[in-house]
Biopython code that builds the backbone (N, CA, C, O; Angstrom):
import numpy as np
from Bio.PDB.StructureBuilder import StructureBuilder

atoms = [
    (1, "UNK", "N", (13.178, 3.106, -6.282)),
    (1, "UNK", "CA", (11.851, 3.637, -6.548)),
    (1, "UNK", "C", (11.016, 3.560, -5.278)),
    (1, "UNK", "O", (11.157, 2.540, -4.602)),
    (2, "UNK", "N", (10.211, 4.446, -4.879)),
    (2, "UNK", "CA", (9.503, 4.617, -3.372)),
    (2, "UNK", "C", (8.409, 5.321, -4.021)),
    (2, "UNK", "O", (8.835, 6.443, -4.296)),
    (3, "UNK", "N", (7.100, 5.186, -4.428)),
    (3, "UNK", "CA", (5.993, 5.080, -4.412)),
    (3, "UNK", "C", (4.989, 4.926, -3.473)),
    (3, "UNK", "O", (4.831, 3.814, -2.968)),
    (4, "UNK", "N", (4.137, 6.049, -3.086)),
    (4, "UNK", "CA", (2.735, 5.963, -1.751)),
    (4, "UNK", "C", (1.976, 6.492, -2.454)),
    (4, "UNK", "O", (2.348, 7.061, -3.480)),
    (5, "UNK", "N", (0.717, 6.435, -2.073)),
    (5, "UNK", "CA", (-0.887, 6.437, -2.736)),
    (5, "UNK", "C", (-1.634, 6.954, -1.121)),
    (5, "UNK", "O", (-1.229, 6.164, -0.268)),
    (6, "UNK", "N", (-2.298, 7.705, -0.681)),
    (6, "UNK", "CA", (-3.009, 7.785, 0.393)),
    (6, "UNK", "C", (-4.212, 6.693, -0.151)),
    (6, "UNK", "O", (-4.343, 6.345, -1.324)),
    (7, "UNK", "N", (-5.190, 6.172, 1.178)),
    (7, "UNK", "CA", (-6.224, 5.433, 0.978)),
    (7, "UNK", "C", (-7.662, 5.906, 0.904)),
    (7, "UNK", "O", (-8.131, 6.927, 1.408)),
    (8, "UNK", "N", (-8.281, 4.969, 0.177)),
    (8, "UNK", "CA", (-9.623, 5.595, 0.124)),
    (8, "UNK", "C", (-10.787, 5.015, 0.687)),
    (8, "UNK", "O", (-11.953, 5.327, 0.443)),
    (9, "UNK", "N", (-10.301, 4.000, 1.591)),
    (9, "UNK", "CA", (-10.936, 2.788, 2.203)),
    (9, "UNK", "C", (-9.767, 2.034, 2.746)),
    (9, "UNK", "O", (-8.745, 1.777, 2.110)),
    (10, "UNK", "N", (-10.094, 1.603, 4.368)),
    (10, "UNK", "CA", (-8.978, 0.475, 5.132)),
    (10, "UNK", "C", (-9.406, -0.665, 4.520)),
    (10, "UNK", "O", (-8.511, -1.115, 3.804)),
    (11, "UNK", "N", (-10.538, -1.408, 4.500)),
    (11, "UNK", "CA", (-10.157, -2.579, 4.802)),
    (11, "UNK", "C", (-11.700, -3.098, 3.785)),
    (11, "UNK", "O", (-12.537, -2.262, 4.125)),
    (12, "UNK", "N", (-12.234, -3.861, 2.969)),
    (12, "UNK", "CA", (-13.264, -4.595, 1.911)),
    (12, "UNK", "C", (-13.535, -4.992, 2.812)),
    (12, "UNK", "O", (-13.277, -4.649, 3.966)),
    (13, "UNK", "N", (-14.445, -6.262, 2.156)),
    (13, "UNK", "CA", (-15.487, -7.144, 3.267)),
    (13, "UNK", "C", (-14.633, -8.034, 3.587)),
    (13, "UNK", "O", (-15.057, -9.184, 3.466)),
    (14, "UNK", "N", (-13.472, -7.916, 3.990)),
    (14, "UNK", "CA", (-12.640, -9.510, 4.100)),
    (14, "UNK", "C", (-12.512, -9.009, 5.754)),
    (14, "UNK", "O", (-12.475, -9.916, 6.586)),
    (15, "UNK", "N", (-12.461, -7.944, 6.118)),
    (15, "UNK", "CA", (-12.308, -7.120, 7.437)),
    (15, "UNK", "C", (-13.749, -6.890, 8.278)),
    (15, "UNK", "O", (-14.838, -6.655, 7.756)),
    (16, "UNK", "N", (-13.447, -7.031, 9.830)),
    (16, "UNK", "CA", (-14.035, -7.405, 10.627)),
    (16, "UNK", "C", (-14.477, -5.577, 11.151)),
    (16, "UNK", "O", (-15.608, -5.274, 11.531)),
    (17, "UNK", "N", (-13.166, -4.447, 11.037)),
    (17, "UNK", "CA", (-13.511, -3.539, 11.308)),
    (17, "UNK", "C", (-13.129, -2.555, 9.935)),
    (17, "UNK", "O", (-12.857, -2.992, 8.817)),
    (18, "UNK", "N", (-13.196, -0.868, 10.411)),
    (18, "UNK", "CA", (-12.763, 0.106, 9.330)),
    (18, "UNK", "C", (-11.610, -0.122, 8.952)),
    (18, "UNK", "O", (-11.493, 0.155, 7.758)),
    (19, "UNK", "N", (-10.436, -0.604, 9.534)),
    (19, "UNK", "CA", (-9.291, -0.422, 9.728)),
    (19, "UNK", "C", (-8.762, 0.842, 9.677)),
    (19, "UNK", "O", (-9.480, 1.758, 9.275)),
    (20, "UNK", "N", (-7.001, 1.170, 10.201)),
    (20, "UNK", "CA", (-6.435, 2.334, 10.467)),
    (20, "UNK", "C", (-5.583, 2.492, 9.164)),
    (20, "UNK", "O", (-4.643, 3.256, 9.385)),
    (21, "UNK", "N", (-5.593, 2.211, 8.391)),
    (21, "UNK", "CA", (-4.213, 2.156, 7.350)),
    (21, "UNK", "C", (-4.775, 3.817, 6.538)),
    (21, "UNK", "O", (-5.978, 4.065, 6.623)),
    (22, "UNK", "N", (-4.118, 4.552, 6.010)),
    (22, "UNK", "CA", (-4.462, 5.754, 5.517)),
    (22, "UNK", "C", (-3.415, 6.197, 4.301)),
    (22, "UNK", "O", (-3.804, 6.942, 3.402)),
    (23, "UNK", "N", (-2.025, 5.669, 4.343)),
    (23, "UNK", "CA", (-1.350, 5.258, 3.665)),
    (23, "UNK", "C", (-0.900, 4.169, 3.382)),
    (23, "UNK", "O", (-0.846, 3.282, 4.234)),
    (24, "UNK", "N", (-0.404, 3.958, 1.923)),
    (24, "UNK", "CA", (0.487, 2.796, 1.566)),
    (24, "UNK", "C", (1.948, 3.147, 0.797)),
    (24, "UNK", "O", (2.030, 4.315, 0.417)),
    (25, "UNK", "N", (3.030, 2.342, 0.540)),
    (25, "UNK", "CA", (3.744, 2.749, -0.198)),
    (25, "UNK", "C", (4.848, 1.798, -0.275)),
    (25, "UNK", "O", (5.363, 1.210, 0.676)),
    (26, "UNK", "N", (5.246, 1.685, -1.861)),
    (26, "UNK", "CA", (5.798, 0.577, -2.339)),
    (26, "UNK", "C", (7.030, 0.942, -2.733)),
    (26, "UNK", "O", (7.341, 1.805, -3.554)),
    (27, "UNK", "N", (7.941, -0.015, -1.877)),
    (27, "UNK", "CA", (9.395, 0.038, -2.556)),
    (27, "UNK", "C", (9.954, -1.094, -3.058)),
    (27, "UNK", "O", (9.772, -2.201, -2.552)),
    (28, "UNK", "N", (10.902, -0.807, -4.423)),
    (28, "UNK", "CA", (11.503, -1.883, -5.242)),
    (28, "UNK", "C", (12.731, -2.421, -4.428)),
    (28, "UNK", "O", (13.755, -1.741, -4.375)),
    (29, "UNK", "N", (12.651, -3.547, -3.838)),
    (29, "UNK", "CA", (14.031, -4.536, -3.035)),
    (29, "UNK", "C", (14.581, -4.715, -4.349)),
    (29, "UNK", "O", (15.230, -3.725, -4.687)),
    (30, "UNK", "N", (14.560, -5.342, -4.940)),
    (30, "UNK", "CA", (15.551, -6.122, -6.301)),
    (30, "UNK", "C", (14.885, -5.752, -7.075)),
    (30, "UNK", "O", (13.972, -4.942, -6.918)),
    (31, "UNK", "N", (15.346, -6.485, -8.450)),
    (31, "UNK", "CA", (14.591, -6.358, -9.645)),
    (31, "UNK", "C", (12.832, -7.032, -9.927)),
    (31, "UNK", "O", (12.023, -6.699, -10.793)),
    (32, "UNK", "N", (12.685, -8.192, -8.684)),
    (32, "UNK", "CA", (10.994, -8.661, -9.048)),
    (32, "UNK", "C", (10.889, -8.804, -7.672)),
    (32, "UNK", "O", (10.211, -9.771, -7.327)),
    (33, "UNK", "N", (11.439, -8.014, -6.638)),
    (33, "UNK", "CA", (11.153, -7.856, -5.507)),
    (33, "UNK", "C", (10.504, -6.582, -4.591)),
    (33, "UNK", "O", (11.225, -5.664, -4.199)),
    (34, "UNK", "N", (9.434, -6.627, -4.376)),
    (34, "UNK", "CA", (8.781, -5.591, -3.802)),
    (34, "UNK", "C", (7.891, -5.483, -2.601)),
    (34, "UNK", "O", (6.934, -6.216, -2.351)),
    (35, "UNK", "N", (8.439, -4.226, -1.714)),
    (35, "UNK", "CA", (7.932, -4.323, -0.521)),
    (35, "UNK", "C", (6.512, -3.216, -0.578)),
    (35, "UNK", "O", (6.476, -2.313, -1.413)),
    (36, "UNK", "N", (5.436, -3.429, 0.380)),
    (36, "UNK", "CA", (4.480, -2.779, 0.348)),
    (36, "UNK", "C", (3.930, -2.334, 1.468)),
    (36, "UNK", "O", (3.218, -3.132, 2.078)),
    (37, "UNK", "N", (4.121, -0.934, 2.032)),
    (37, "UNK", "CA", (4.445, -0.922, 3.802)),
    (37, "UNK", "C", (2.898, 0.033, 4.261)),
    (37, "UNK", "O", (2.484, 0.898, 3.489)),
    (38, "UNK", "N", (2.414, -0.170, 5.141)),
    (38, "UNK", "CA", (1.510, 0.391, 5.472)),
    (38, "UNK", "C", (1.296, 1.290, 6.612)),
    (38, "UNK", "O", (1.402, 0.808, 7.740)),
    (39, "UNK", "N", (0.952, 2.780, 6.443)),
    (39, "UNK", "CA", (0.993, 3.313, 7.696)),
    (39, "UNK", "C", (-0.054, 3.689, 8.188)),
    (39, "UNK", "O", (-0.918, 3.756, 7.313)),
    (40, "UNK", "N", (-0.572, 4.093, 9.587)),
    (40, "UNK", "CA", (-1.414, 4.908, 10.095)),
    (40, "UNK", "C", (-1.499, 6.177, 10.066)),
    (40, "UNK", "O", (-2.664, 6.573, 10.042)),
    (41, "UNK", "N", (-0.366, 7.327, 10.056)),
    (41, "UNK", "CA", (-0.452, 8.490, 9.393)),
    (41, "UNK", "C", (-0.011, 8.388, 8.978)),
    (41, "UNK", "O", (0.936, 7.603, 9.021)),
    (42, "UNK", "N", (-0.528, 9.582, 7.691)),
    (42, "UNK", "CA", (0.209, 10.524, 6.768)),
    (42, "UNK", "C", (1.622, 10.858, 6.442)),
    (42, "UNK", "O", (2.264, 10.869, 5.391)),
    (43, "UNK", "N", (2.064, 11.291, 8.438)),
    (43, "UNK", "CA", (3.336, 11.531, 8.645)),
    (43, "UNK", "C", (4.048, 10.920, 9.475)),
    (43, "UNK", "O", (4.904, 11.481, 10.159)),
    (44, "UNK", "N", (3.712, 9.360, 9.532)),
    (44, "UNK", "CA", (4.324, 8.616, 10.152)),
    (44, "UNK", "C", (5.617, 8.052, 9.648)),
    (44, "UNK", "O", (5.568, 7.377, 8.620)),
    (45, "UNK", "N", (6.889, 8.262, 10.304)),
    (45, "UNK", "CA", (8.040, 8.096, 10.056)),
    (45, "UNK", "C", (8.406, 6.714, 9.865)),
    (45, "UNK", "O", (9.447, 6.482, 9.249)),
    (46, "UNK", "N", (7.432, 5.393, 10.472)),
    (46, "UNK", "CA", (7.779, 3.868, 9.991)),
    (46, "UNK", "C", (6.464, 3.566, 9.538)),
    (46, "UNK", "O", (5.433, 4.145, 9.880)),
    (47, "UNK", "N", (6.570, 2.684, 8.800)),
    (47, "UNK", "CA", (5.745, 1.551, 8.062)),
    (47, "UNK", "C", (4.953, 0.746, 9.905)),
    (47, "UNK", "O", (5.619, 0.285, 10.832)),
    (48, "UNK", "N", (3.489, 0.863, 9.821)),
    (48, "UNK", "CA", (3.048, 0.019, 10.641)),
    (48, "UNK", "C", (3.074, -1.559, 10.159)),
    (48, "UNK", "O", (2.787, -2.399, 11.012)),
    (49, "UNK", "N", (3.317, -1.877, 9.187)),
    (49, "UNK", "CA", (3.448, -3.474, 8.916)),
    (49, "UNK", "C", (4.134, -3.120, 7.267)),
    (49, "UNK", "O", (3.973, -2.044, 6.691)),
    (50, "UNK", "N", (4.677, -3.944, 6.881)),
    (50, "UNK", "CA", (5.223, -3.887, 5.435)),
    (50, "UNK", "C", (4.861, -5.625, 5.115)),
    (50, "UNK", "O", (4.764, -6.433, 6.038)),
    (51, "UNK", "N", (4.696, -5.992, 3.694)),
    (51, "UNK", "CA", (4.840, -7.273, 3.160)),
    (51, "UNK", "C", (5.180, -7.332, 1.670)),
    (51, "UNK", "O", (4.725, -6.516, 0.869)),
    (52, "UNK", "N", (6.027, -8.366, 1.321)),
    (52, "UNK", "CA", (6.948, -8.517, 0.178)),
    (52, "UNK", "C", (5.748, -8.831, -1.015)),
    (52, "UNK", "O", (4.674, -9.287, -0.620)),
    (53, "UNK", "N", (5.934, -8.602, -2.340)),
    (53, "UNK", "CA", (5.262, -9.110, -3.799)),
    (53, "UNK", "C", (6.618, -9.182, -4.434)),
    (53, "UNK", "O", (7.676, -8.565, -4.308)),
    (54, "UNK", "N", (6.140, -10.258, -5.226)),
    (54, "UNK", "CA", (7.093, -10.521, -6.198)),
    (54, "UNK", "C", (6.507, -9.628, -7.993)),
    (54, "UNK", "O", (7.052, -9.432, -9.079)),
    (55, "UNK", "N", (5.415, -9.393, -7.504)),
    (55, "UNK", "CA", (5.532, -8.287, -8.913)),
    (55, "UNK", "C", (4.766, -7.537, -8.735)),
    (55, "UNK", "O", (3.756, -7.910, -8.138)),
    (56, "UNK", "N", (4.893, -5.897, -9.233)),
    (56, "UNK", "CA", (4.351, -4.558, -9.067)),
    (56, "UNK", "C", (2.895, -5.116, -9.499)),
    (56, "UNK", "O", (2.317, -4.869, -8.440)),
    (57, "UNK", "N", (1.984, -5.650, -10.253)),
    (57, "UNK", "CA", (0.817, -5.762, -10.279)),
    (57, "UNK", "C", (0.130, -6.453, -8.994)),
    (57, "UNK", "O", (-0.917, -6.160, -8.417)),
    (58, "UNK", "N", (1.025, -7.420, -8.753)),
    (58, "UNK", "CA", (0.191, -8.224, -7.840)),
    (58, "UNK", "C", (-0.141, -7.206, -6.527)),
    (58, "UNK", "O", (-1.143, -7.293, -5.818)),
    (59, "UNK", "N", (0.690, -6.457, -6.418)),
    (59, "UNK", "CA", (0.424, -5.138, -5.707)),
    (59, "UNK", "C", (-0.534, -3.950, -5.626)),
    (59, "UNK", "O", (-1.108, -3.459, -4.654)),
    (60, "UNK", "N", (-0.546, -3.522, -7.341)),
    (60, "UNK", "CA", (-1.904, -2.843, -7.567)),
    (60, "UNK", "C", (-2.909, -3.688, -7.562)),
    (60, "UNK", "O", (-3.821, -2.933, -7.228)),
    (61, "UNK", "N", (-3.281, -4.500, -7.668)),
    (61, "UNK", "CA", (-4.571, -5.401, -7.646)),
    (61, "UNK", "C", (-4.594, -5.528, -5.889)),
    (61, "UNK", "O", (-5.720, -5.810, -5.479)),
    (62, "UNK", "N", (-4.061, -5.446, -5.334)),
    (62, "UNK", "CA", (-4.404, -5.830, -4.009)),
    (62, "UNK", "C", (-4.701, -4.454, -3.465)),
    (62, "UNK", "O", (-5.696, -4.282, -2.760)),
    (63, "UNK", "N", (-3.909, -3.506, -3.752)),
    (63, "UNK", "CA", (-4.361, -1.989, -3.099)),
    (63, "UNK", "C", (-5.463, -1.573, -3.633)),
    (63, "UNK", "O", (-6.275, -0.809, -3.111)),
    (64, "UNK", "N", (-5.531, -2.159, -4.891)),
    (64, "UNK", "CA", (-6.938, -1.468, -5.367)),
    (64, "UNK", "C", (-8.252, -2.248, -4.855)),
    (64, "UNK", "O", (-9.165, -1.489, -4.530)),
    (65, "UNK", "N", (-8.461, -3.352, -4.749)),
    (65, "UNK", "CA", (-9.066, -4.148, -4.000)),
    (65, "UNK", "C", (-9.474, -3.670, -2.305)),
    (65, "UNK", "O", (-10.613, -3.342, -1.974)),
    (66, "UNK", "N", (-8.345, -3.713, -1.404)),
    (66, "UNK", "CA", (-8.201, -3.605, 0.080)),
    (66, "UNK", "C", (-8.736, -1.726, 0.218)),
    (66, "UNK", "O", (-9.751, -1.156, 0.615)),
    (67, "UNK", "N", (-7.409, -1.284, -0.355)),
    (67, "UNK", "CA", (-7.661, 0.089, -0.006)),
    (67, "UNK", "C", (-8.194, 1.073, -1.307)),
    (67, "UNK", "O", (-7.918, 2.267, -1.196)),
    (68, "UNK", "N", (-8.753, 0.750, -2.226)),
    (68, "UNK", "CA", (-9.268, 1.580, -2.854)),
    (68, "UNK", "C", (-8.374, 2.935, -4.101)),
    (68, "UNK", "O", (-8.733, 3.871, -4.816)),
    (69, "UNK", "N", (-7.317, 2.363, -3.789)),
    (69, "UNK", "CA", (-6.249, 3.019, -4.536)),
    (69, "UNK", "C", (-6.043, 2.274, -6.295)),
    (69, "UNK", "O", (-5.530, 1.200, -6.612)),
    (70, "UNK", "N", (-6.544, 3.129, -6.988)),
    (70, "UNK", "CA", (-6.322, 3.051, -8.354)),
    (70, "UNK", "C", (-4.600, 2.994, -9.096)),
    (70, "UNK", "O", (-3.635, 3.226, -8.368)),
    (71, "UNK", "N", (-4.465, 2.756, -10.168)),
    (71, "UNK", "CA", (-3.032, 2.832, -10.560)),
    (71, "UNK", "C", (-2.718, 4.810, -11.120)),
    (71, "UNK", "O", (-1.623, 5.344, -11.297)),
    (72, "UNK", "N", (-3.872, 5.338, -11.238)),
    (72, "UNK", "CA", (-2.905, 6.746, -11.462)),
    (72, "UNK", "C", (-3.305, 7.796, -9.584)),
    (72, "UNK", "O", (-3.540, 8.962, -9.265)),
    (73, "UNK", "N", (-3.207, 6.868, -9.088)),
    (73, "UNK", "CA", (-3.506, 7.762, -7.419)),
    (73, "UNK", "C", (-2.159, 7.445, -6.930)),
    (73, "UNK", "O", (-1.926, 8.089, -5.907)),
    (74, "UNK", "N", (-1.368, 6.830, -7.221)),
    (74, "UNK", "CA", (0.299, 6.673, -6.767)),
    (74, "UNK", "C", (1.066, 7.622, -6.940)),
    (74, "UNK", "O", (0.877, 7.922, -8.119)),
    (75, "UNK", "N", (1.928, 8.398, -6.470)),
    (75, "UNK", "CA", (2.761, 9.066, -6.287)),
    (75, "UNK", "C", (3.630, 8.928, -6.317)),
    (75, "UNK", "O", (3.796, 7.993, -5.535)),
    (76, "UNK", "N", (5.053, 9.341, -6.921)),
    (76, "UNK", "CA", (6.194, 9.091, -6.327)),
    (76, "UNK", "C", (6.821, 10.038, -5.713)),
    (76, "UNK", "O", (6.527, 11.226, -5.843)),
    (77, "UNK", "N", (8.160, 9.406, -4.658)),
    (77, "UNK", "CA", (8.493, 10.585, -3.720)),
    (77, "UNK", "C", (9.840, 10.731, -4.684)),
    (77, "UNK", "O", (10.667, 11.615, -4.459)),
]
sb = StructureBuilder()
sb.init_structure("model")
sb.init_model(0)
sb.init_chain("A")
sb.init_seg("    ")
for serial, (resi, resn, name, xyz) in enumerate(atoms, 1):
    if name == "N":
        sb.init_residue(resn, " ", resi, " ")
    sb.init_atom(name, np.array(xyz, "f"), 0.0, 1.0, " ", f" {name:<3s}", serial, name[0])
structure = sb.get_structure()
């Protein structure tokens, strides 16, 4: 499963600047393993940073939080 959401906001008040992130997108490693990779473009061919969750919510709560991404703004590829 490979799931991205474009952003609607880089970075809440926890951030010092706008930040660059514009995409996100989540892939399933195992069964309660999940990676969450972040890019600067649109059509950027790698993940500028990726980090692991151990469960798909703890994921939407953080994108929706950081970057402004709701649970029906996800996409799948």
């Amino acid at each position: 499963m490979l799931i991205w959401a474009p952003t609607r906001k880089s970075l809440d008040d926890r951030g010092e600047s706008d930040g660059t992130t514009v995409k996100v997108a989540i892939e399933q490693l195992d069964d309660d393993v999940f990676l969450l990779m972040r890019y600067e473009s649109l059509d950027a061919p790698f993940p500028t940073s990726d980090h692991l969750f151990l469960s798909l919510d703890e994921i939407y709560d953080e994108c929706e939080e950081v970057y402004g991404i709701g649970r029906a703004d996800w996409l799948q590829l």
